[in-house]
C-alpha positions in Angstrom: 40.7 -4.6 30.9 42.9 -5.3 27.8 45.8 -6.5 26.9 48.8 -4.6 25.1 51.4 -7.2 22.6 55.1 -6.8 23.1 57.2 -9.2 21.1 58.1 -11.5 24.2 54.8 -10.8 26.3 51.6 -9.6 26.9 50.5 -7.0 29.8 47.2 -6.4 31.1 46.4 -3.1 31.4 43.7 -1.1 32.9 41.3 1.7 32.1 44.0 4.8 33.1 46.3 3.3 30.8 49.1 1.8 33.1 50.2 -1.7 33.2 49.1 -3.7 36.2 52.2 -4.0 38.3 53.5 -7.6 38.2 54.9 -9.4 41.3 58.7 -8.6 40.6 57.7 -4.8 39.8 56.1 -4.4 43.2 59.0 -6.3 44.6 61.9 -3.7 43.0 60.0 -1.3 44.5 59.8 -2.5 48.2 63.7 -3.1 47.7 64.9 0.3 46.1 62.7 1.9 48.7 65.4 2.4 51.9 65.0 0.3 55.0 64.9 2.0 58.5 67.6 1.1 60.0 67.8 1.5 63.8 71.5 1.4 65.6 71.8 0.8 69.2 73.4 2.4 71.9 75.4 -0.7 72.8 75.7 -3.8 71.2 73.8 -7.1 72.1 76.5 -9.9 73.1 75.1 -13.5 72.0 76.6 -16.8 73.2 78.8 -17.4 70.2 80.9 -14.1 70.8 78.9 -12.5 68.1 77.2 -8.8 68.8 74.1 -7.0 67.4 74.4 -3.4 66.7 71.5 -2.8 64.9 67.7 -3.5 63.5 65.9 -2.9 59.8 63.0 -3.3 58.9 62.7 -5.5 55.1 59.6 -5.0 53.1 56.1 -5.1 55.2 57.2 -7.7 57.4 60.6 -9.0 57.9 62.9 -7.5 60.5 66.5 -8.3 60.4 69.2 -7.7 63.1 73.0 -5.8 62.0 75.5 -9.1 63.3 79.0 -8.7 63.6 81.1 -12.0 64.5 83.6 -12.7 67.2 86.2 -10.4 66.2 84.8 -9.2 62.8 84.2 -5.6 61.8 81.8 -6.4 59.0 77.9 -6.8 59.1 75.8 -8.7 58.2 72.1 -8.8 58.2 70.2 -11.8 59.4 66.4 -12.5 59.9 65.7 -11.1 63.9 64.3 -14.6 63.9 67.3 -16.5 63.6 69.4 -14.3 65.8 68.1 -14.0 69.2 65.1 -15.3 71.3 62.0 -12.9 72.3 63.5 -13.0 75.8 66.8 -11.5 74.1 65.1 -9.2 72.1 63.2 -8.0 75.1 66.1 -7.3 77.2 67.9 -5.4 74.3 65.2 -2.7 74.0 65.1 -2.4 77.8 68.9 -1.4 77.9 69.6 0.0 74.7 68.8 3.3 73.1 68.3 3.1 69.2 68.8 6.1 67.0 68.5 6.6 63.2 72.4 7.4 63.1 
């Protein structure tokens, strides 16, 4: 492996020629590629008045949940984590059909 100069850096690259991917590159990738996102049948009611109509999937790992507060009509997606317990979670997919549209 070698390097190749630029005025501000230096990139390793290997033997076909190509840059090694750095950490942001294969980051900007994972986020221009689009998530599947999942809507429900019917929305999740949580305790605060808030509803869940929907589930992504971010990257390799992170799943986040569509939330729309008491009264809102925008989204916003959180971390599943944060949102609802497993025993939530587990009671959504029994009662809920999701579907790409």
């Amino acid at each position: 492996m070698h390097h190749v100069r630029y005025p501000r850096a230096a990139v390793a690259v290997g033997a076909a020629g190509q840059p090694a991917p750095t950490p942001r590159q294969k980051y900007e990738a994972q986020a221009s590629t689009p998530p599947l996102v999942l809507w429900a049948s019917f929305a999740l009611r949580l305790g605060d008045g808030a509803r869940l109509v929907g589930v992504r999937r971010r990257g390799s790992q992170e799943v986040e949940v569509a939330r729309m507060g008491p009264g809102g009509t925008a989204i916003e997606w959180v971390p599943a984590r944060f949102a609802l317990t497993d025993q939530e979670a587990r009671h959504w997919l029994k009662v809920a059909r999701f579907s790409r549209q």
